[in-house]
C-alpha positions as CSV (number, residue, x, y, z in Angstrom):
1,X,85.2,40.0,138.3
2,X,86.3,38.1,141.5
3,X,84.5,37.1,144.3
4,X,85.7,36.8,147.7
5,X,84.7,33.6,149.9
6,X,81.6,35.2,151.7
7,X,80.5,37.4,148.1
8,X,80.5,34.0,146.7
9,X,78.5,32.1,149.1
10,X,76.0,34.5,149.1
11,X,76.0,34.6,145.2
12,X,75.9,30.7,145.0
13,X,74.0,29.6,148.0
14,X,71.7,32.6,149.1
15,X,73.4,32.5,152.4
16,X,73.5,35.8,154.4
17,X,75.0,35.2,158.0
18,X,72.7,33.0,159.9
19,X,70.1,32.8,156.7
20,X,70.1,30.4,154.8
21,X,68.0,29.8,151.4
22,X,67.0,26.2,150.4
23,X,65.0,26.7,147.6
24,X,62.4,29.3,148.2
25,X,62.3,28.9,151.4
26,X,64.8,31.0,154.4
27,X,66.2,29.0,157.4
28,X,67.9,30.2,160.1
29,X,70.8,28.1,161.3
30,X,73.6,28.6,164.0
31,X,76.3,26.4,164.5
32,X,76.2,25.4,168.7
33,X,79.9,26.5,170.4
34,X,82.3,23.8,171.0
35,X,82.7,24.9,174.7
36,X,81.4,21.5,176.5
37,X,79.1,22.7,178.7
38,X,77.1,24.3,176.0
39,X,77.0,20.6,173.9
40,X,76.3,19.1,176.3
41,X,73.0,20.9,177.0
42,X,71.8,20.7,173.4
43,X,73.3,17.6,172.4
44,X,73.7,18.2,168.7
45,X,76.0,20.7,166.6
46,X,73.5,22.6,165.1
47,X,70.4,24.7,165.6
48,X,68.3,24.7,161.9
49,X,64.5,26.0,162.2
50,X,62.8,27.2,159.0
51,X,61.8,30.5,158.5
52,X,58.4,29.8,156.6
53,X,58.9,32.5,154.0
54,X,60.4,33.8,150.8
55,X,60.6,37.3,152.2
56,X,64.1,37.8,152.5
57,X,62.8,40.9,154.8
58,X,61.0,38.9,157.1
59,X,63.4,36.0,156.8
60,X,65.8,38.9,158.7
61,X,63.0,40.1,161.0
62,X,62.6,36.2,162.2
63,X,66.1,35.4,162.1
64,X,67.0,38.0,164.8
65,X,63.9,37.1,167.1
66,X,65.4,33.5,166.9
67,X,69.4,34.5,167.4
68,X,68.2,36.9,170.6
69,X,66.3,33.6,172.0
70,X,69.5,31.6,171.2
71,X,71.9,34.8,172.6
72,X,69.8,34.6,176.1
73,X,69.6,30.6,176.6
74,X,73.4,30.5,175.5
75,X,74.5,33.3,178.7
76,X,72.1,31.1,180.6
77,X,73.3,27.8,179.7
78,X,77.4,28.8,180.5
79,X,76.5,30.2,184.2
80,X,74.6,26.9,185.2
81,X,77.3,24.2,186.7
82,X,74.3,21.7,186.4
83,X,74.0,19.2,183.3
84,X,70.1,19.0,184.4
85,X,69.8,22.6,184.8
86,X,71.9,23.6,181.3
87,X,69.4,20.9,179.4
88,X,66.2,22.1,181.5
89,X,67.5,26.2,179.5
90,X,67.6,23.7,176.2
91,X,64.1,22.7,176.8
92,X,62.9,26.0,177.7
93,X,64.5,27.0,174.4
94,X,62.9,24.4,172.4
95,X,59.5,24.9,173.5
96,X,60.2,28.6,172.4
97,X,61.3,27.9,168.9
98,X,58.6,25.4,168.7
99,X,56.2,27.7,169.6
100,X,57.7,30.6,167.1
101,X,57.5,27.9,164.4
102,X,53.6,27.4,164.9
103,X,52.5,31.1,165.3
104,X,55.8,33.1,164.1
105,X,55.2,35.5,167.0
106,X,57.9,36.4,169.5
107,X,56.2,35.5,172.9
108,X,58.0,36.7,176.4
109,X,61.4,34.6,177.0
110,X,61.2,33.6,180.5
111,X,64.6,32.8,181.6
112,X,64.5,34.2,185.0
113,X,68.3,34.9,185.8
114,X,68.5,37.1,182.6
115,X,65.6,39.5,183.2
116,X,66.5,40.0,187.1
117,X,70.3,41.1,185.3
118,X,69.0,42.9,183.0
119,X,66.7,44.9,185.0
120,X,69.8,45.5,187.1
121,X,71.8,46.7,184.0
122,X,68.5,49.2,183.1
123,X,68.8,50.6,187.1
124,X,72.2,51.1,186.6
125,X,71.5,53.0,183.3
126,X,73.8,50.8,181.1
127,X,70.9,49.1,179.1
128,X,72.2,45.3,177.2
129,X,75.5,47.0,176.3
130,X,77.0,46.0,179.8
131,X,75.9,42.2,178.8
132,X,78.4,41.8,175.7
């Protein structure tokens, strides 16, 4: 029986996109771009934040609140020209996924510039499609 590269990882390493098992415990990790403006905001290469379950069902559930955080302070971090401003969407992040690691409840994202374009995209009747 063959494997290809992903089949095997998964097999191997319980990894399944941005999930990743250590042990018995999930962890979602995303790579940051290369694009400078973005590495510069977060300083390091990597996001990593654990999961705090074995529930490969709520390991998913988790994982997508956190990449949908990560989704919005990325589009908000490439349309700032400002270093300051691009770290000041980091922090904003941080606080979120600190705050998700304490409660692991979704609370309100409050990145201005993306709900004023979104509610413009819902007017328009093109819901978060028009954003990708």
């Amino acid at each position: 029986m063959s494997f290809s590269n992903l089949d095997f990882a998964t097999k191997i390493r319980g990894h399944m996109g941005n999930l990743l098992l250590r042990g018995n415990t999930y962890y979602f990790r995303k790579v940051v771009p290369e694009a400078e403006d973005v590495r510069d905001a977060f300083c390091k290469r990597e996001v990593s934040v654990s999961l705090k379950t074995k529930s490969k069902q709520l390991a998913r559930s988790r994982s997508a609140v956190i990449q949908a955080a990560l989704d919005v302070a990325l589009y908000e971090i490439r349309g700032l020209s400002d270093l300051a401003d691009r770290r000041a969407v980091y922090k904003e992040l941080k606080a979120y996924l600190d705050d998700f690691k304490v409660t692991g409840k979704a609370q309100p994202l409050c990145f201005v510039r993306f709900w004023v374009l979104l509610c413009f995209f819902y007017s328009l009747g093109q819901g978060v499609s028009m954003l990708y």
